[in-house]
N, C-alpha and C positions, 0 to 999 in steps of 0.2 A: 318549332318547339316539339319537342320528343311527348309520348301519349305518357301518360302516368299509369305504371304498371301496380297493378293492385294489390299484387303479389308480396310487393316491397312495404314495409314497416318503417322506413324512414318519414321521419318527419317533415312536410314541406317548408320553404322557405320563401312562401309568396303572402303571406299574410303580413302587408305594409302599411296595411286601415291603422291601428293602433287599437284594434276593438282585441275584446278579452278572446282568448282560442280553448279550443277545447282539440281531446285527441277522435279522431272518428273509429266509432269502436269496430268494425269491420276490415276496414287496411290498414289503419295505422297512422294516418293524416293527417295533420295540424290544420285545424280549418277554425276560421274564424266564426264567432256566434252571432255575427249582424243577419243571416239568413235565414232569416223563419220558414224558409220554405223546405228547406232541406233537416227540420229539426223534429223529431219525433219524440213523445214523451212518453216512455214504459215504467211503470209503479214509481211512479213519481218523481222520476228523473227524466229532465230532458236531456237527449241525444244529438249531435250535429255529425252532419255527413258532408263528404267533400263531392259526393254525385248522387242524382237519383239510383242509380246501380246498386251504388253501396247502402240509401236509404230502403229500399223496397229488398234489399236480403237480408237485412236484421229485421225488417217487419217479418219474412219468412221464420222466424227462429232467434226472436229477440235474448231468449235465454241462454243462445252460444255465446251472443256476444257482450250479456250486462254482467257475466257474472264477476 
């Protein structure tokens, strides 16, 4: 399985749960909302991330990426 370049803004195509998805505001990712762990909430919206990587650089500089 090839590494997921983060670089890329394509949407992924591995979310087969049926759970609602959200896009990850950092790469571009389609990731599912079942993962509390990976979800961040900034002024009242929560966030989901498809890795810790991409979660701990929007905590960096939430307002690059909410706006």
């Amino acid at each position: 399985m090839n590494a997921y370049n983060h670089n890329n803004t394509q949407s992924c195509c591995h979310n087969k749960s049926g759970a609602e998805s959200r896009k990850d505001p950092v790469c571009g990712m389609t990731v599912p909302e079942e993962d509390d762990s990976l979800r961040y909430d900034y002024k009242g919206t929560g966030y989901f991330f498809c890795s810790p990587h991409c979660l701990e650089t929007f905590k960096k500089d939430p307002g690059k990426f909410s706006a």
